[in-house]
N, CA, C and O atoms as CSV, one atom per row, in Angstrom:
chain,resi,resn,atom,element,x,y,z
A,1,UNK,N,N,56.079,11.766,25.258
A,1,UNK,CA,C,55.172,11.968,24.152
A,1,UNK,C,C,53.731,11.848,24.658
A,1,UNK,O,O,53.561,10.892,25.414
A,2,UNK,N,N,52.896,12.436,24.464
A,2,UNK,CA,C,51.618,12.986,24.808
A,2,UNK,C,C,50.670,11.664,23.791
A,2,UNK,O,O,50.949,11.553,22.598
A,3,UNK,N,N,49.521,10.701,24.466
A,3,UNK,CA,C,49.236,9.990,23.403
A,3,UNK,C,C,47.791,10.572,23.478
A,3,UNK,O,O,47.248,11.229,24.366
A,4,UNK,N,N,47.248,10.043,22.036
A,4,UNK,CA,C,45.740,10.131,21.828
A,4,UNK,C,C,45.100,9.128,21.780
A,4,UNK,O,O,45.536,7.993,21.587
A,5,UNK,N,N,43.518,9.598,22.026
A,5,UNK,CA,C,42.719,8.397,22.550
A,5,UNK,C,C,41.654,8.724,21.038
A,5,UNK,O,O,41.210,9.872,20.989
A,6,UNK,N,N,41.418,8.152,20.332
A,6,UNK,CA,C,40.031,7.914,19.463
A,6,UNK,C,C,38.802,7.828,20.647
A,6,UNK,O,O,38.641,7.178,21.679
A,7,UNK,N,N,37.903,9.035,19.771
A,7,UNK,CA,C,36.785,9.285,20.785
A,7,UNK,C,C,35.432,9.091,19.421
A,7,UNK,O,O,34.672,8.123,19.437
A,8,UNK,N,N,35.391,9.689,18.832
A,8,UNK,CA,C,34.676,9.237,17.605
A,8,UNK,C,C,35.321,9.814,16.119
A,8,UNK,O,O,36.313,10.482,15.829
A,9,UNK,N,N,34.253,9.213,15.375
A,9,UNK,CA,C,34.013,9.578,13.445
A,9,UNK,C,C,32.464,10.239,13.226
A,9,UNK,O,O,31.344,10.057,13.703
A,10,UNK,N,N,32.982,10.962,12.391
A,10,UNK,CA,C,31.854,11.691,12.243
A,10,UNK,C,C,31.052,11.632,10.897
A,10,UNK,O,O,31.684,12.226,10.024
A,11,UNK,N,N,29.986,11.164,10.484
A,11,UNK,CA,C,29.419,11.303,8.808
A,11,UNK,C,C,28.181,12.350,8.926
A,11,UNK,O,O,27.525,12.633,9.928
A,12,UNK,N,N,28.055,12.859,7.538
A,12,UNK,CA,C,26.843,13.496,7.355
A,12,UNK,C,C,25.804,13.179,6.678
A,12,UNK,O,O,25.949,13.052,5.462
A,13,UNK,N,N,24.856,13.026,7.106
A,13,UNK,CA,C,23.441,11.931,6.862
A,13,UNK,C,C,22.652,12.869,6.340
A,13,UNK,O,O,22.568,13.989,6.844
A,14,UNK,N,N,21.777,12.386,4.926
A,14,UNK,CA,C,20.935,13.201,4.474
A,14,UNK,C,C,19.332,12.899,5.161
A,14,UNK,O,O,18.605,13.817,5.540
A,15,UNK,N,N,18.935,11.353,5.237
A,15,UNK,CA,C,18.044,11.018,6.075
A,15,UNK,C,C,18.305,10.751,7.472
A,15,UNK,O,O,18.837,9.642,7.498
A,16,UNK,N,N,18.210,11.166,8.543
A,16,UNK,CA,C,18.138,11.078,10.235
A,16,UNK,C,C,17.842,10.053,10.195
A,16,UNK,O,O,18.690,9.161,10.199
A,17,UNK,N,N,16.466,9.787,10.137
A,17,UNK,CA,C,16.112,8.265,10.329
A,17,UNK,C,C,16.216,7.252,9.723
A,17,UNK,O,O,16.131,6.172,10.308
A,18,UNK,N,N,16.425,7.340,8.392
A,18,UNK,CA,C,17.058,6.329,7.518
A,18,UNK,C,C,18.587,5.897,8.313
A,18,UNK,O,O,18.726,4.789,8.831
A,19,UNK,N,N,19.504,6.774,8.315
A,19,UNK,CA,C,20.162,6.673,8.499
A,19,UNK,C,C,20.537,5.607,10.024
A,19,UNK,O,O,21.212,4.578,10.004
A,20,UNK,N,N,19.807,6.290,11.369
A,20,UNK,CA,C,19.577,5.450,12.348
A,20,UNK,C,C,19.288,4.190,12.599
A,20,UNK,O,O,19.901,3.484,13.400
A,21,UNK,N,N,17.933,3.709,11.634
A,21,UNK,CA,C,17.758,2.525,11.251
A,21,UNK,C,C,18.704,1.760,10.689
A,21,UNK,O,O,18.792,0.566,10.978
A,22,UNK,N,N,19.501,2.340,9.844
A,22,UNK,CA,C,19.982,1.209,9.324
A,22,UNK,C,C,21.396,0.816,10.539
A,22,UNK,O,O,21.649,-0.266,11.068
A,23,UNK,N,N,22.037,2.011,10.669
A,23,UNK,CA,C,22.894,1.774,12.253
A,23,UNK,C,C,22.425,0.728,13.111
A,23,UNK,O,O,22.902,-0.336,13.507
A,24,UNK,N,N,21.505,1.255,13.256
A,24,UNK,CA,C,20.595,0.236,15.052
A,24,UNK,C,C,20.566,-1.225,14.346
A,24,UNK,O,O,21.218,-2.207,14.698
A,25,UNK,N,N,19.645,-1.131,13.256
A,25,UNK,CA,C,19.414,-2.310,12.598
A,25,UNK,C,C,19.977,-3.458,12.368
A,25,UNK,O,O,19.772,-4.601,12.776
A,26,UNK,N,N,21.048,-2.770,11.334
A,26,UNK,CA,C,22.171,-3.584,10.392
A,26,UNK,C,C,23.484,-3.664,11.088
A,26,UNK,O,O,24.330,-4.462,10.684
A,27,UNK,N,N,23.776,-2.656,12.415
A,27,UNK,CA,C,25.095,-3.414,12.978
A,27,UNK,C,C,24.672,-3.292,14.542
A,27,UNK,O,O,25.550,-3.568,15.360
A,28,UNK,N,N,23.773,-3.015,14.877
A,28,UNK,CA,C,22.859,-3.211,16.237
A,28,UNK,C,C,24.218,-2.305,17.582
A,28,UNK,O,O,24.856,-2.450,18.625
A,29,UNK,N,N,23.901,-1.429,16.486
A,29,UNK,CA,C,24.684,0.247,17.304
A,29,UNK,C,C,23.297,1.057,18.317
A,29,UNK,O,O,22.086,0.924,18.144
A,30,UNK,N,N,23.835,1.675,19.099
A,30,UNK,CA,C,22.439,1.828,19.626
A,30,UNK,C,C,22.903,3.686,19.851
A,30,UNK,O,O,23.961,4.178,19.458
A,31,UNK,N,N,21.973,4.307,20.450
A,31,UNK,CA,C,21.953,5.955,20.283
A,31,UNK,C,C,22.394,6.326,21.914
A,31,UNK,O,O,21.547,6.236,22.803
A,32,UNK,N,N,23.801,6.751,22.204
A,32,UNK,CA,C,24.193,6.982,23.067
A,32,UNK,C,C,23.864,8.400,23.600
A,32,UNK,O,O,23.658,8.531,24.807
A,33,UNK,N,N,23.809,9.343,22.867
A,33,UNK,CA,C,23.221,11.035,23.025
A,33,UNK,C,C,22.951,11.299,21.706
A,33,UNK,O,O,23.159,10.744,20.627
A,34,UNK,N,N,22.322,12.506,22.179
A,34,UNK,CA,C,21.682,13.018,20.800
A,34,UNK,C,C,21.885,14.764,21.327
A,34,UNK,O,O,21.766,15.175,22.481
A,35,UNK,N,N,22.185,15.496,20.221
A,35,UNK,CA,C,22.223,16.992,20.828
A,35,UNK,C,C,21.334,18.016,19.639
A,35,UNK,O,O,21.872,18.197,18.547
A,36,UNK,N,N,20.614,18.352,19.791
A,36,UNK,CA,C,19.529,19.144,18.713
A,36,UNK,C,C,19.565,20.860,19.295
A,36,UNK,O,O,19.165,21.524,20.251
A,37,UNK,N,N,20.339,21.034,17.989
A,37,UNK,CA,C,20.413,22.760,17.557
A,37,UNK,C,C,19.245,23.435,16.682
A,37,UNK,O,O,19.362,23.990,15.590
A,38,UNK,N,N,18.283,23.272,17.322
A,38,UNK,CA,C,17.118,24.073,16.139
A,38,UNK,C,C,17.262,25.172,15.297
A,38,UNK,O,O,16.931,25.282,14.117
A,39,UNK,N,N,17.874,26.093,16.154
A,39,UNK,CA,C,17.994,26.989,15.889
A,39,UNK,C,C,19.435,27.046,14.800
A,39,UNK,O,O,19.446,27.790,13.819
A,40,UNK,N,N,20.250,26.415,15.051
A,40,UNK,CA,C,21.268,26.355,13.802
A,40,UNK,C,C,20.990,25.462,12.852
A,40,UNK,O,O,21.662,25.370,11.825
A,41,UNK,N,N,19.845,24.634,13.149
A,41,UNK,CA,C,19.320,23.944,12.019
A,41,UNK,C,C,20.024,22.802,11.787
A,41,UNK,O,O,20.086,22.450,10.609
A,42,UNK,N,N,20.642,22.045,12.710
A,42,UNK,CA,C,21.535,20.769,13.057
A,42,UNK,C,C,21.279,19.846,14.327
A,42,UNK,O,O,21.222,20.186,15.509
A,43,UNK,N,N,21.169,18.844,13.876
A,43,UNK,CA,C,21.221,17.730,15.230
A,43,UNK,C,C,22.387,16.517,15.050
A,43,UNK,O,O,22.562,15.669,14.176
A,44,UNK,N,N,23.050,16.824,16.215
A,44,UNK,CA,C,23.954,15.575,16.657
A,44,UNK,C,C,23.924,14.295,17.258
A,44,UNK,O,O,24.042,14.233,18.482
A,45,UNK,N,N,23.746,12.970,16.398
A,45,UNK,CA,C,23.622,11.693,16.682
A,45,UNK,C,C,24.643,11.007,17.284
A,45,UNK,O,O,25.530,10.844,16.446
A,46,UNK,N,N,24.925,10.547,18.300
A,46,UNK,CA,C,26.149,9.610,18.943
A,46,UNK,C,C,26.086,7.910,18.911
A,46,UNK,O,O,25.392,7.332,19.746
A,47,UNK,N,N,26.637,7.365,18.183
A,47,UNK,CA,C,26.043,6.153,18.226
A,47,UNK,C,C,27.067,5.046,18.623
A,47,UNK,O,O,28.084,5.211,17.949
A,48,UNK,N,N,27.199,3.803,19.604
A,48,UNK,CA,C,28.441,2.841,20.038
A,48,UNK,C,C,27.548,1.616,20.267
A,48,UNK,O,O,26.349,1.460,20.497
A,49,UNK,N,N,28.660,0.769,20.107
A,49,UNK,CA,C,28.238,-0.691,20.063
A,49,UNK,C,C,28.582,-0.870,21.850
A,49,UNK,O,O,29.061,0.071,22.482
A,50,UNK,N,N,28.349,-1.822,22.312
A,50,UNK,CA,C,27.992,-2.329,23.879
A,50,UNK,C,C,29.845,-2.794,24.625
A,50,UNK,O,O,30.249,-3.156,25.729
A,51,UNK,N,N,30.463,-2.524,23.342
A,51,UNK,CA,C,32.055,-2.990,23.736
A,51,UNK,C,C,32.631,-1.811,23.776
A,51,UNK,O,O,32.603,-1.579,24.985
A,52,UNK,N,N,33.015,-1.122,23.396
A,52,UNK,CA,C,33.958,0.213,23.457
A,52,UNK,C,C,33.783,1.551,23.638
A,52,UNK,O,O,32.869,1.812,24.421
A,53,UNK,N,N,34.308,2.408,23.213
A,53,UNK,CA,C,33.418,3.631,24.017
A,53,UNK,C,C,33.786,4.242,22.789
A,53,UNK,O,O,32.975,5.155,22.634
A,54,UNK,N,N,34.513,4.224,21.914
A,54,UNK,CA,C,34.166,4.541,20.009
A,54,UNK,C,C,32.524,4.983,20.272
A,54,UNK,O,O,31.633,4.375,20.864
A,55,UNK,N,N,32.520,6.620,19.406
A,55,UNK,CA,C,31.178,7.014,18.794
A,55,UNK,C,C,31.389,7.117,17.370
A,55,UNK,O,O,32.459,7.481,16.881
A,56,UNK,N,N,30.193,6.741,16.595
A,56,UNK,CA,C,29.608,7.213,15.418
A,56,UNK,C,C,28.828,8.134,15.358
A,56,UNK,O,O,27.729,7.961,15.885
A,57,UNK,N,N,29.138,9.510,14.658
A,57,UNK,CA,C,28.756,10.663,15.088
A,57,UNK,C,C,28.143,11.108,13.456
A,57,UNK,O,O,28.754,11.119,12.387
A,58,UNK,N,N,26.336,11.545,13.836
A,58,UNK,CA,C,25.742,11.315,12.686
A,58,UNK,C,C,25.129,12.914,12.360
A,58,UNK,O,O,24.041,13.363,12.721
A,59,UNK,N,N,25.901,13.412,11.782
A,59,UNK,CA,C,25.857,15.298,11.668
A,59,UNK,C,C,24.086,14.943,10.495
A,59,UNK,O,O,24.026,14.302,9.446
A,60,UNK,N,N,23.039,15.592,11.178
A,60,UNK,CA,C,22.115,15.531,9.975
A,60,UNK,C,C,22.051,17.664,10.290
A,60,UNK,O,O,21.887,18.390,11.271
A,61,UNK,N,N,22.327,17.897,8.599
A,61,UNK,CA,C,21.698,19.613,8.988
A,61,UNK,C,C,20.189,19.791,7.915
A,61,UNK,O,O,20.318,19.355,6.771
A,62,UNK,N,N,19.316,20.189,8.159
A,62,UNK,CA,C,18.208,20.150,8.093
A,62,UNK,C,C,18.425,20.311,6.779
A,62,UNK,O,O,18.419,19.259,6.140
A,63,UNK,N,N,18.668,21.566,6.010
A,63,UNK,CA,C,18.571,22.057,5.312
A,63,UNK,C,C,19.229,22.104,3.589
A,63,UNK,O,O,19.231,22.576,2.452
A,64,UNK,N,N,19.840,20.974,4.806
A,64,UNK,CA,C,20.612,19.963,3.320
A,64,UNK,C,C,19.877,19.470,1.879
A,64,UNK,O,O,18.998,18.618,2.008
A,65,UNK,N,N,20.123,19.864,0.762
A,65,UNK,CA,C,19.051,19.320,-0.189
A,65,UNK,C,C,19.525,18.262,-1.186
A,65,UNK,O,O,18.892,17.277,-1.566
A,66,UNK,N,N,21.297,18.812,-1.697
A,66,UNK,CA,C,21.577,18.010,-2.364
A,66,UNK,C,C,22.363,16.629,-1.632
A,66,UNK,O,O,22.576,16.748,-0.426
A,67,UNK,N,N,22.785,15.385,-2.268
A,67,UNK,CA,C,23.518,14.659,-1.292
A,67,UNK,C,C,24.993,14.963,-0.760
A,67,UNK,O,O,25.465,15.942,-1.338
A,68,UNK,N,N,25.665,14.517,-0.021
A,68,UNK,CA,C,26.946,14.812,0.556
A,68,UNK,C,C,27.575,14.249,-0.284
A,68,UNK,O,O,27.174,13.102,-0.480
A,69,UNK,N,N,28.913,14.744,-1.248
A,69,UNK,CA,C,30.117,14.106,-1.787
A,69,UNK,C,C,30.882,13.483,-1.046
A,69,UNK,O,O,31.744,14.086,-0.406
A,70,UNK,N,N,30.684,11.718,-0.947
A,70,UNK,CA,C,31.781,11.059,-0.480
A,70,UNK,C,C,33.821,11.147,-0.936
A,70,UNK,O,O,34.366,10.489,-1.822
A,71,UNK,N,N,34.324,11.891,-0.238
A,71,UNK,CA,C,35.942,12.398,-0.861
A,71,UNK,C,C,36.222,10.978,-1.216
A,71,UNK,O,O,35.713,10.020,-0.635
A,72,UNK,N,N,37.094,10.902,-2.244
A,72,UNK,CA,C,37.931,10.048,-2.623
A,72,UNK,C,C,38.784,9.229,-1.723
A,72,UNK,O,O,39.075,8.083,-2.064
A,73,UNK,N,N,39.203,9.724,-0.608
A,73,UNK,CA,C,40.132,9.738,0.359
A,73,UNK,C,C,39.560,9.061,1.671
A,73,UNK,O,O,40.250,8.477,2.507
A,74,UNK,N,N,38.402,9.208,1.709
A,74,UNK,CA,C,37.898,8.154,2.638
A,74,UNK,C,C,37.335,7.000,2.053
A,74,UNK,O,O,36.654,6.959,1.028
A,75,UNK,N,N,37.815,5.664,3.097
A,75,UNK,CA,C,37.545,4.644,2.444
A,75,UNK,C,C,36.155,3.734,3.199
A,75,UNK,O,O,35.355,3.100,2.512
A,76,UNK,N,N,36.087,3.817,4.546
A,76,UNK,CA,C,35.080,2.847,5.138
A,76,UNK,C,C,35.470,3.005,6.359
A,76,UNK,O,O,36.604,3.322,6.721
A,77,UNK,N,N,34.284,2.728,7.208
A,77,UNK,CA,C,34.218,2.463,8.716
A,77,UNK,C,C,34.277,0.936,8.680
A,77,UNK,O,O,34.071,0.314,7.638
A,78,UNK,N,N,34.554,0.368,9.805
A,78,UNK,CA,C,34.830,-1.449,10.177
A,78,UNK,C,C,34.044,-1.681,11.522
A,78,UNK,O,O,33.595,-0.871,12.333
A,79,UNK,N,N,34.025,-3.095,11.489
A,79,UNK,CA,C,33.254,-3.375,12.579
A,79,UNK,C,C,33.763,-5.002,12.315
A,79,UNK,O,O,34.061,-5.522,11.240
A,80,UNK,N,N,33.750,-5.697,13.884
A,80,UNK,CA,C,33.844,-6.919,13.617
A,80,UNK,C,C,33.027,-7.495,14.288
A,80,UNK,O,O,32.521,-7.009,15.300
A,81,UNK,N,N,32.677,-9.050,13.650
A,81,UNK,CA,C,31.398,-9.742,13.899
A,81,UNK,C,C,32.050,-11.226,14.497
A,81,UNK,O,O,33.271,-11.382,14.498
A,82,UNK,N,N,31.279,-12.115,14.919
A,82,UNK,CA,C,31.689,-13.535,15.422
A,82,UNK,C,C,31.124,-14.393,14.331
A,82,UNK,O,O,31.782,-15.361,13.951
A,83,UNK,N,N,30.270,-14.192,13.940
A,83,UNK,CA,C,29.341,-14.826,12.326
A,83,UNK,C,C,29.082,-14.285,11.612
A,83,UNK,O,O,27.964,-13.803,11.425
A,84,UNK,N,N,30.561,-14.113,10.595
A,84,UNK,CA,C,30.613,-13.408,9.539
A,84,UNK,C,C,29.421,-14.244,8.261
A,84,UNK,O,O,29.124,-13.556,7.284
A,85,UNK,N,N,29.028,-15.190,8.330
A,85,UNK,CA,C,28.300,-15.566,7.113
A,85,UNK,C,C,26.957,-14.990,7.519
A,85,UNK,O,O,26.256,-14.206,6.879
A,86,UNK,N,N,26.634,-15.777,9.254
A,86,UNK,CA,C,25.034,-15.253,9.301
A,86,UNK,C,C,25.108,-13.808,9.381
A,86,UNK,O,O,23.984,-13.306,9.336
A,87,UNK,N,N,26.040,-12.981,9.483
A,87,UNK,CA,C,25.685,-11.050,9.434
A,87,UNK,C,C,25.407,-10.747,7.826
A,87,UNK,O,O,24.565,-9.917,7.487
A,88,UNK,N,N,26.291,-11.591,6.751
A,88,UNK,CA,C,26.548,-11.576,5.728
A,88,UNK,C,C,24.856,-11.527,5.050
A,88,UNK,O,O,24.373,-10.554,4.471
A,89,UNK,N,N,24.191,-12.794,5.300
A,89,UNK,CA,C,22.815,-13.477,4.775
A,89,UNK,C,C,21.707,-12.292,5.146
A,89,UNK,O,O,20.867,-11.798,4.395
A,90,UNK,N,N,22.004,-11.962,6.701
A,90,UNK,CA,C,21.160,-11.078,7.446
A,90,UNK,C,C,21.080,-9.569,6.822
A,90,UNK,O,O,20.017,-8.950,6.780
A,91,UNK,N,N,22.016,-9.173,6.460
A,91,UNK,CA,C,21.910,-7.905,5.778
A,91,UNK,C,C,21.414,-8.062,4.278
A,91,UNK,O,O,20.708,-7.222,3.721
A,92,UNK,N,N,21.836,-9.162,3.725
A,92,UNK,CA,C,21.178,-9.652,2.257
A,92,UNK,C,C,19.944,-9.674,2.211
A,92,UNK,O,O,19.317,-9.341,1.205
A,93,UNK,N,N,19.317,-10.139,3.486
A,93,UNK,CA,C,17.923,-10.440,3.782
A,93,UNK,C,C,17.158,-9.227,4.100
A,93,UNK,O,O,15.930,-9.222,4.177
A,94,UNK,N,N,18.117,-7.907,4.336
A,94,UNK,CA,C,17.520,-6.554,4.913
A,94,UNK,C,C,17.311,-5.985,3.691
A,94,UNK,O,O,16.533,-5.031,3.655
A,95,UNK,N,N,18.013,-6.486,2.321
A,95,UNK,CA,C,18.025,-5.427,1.201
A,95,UNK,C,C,18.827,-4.215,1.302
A,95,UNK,O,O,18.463,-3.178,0.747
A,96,UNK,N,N,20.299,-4.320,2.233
A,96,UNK,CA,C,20.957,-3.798,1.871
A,96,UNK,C,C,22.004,-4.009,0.815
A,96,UNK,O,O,22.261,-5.145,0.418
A,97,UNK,N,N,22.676,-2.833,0.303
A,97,UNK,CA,C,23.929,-3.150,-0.626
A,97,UNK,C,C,25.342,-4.006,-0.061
A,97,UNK,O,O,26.127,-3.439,0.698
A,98,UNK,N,N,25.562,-5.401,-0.513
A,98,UNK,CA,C,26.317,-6.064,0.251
A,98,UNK,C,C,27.186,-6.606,-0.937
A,98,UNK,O,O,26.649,-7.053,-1.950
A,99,UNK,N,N,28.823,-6.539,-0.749
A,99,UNK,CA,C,29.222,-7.033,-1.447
A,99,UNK,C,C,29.219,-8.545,-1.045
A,99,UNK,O,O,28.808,-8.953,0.041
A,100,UNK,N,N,29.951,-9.681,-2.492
A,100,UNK,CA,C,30.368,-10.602,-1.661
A,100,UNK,C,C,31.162,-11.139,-0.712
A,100,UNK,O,O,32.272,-10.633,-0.878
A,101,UNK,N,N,31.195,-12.044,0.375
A,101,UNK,CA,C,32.412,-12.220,0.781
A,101,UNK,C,C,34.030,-12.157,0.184
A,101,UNK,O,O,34.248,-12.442,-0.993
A,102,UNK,N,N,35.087,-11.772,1.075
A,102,UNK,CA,C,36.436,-11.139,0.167
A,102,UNK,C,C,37.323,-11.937,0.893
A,102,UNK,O,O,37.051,-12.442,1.982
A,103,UNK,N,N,38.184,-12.031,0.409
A,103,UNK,CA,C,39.440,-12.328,1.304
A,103,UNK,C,C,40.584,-11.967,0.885
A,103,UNK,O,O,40.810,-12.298,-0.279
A,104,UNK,N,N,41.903,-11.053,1.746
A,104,UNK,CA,C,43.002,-10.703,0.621
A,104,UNK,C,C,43.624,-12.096,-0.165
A,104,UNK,O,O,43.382,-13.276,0.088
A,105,UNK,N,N,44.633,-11.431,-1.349
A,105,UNK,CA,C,44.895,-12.834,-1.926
A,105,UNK,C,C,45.606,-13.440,-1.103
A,105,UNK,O,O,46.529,-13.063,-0.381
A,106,UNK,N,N,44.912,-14.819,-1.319
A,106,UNK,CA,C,46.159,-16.293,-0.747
A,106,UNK,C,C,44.961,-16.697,0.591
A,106,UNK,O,O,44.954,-17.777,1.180
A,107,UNK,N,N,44.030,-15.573,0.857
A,107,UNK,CA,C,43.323,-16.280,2.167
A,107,UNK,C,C,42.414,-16.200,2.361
A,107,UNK,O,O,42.000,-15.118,1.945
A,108,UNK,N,N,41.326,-17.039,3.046
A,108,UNK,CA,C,39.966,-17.158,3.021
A,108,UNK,C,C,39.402,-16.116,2.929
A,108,UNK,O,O,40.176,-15.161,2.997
A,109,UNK,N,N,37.963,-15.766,2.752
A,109,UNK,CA,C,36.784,-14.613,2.706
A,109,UNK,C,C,36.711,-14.095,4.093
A,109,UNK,O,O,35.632,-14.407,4.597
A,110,UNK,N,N,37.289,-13.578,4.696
A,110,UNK,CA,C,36.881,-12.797,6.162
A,110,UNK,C,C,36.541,-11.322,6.292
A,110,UNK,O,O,36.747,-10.710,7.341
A,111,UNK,N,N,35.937,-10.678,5.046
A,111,UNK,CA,C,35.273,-9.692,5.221
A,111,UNK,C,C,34.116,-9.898,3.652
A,111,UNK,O,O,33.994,-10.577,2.632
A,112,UNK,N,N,33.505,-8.805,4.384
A,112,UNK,CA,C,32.841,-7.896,2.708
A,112,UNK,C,C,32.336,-6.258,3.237
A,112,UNK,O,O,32.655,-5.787,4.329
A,113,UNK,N,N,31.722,-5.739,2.486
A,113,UNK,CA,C,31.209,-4.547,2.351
A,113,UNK,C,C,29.370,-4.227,2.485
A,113,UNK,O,O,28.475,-5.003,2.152
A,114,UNK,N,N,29.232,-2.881,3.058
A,114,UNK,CA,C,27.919,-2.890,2.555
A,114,UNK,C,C,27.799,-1.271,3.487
A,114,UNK,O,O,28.099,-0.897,4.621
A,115,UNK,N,N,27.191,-0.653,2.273
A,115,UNK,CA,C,26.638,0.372,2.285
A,115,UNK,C,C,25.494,0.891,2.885
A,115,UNK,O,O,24.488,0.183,2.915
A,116,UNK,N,N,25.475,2.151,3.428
A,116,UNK,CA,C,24.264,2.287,4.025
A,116,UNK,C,C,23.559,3.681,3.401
A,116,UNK,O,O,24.132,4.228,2.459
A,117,UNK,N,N,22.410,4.206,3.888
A,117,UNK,CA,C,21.624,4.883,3.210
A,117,UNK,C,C,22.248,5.808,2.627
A,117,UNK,O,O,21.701,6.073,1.557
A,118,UNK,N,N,23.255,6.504,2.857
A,118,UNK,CA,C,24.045,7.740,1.869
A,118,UNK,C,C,25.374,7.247,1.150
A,118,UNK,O,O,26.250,8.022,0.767
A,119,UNK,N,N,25.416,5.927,1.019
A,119,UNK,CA,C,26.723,5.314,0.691
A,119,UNK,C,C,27.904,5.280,1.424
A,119,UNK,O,O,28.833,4.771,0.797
A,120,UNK,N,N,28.143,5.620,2.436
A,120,UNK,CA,C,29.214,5.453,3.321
A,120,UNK,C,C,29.039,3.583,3.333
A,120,UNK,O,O,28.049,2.873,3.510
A,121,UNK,N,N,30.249,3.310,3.106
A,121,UNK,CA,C,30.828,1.607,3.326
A,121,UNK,C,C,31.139,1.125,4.820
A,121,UNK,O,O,32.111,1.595,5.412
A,122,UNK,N,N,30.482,0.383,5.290
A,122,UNK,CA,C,31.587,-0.125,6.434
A,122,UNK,C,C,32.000,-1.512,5.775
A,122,UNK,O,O,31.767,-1.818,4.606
A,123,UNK,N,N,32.556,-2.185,6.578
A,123,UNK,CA,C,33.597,-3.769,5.988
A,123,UNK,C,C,33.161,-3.888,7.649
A,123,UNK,O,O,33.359,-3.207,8.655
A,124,UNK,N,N,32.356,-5.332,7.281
A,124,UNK,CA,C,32.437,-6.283,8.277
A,124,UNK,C,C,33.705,-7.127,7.837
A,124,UNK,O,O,34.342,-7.236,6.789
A,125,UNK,N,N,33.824,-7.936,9.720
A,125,UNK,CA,C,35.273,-8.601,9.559
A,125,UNK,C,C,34.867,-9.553,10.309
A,125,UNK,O,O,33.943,-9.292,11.079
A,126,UNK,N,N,35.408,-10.847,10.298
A,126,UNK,CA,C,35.375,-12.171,10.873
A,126,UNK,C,C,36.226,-11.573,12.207
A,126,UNK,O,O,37.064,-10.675,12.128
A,127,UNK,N,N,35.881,-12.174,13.280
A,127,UNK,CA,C,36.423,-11.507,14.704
A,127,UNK,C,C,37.445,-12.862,15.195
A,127,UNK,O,O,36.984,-13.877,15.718
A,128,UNK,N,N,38.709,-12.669,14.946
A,128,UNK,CA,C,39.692,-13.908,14.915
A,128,UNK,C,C,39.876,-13.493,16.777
A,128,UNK,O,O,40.616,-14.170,17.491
């Protein structure tokens, strides 16, 4: 059987730089390549954290006016942290959209939510 490797995810960003900022910022992802189609009126953002070789791949097309419909069917990108409370406070403190801490039933709070400039969710996670 032939296996596959996850290489990236891809979203479509209405602000470039909104969008970047809050990446770099709020989960301290940094910009691995970048590929700019002028002429098709699209630029490709690559973005990975310092552990894995996972990209976040940030489609902005220029010409975009209205916002992107998040499908029903997708639910969130993840990421895990070592200080889930201080990432928790720190993004509270950025004025992003953060839910509260969660935990499934029966067990402590080891995640929450928080949105970024076009509403795409990621879920931070306590890093057991």
């Amino acid at each position: 059987m032939m296996k596959c490797e996850f290489t990236h995810a891809c979203i479509r960003v209405m602000d470039l730089e909104k969008s970047l900022d809050f990446y770099q910022n709020a989960l301290g992802l940094k910009e691995s390549r970048r590929k700019d189609f002028p002429e098709h009126k699209f630029t490709l953002v690559y973005l990975k954290d310092d552990i894995t070789d996972f990209e976040l791949e940030l489609t902005y097309n220029y010409d975009q006016k209205e916002p992107y419909q998040i499908g029903n069917g997708f639910s969130h990108l993840a990421v895990l942290v070592d200080d889930l409370e201080a990432m928790h406070q720190k993004h509270k403190e950025m004025g992003y959209e953060v839910t509260d801490l969660k935990g499934l039933p029966g067990s402590p709070p080891k995640y929450y939510f928080i949105s970024d400039p076009d509403g795409y969710r990621t879920e931070i996670i306590r890093k057991e």
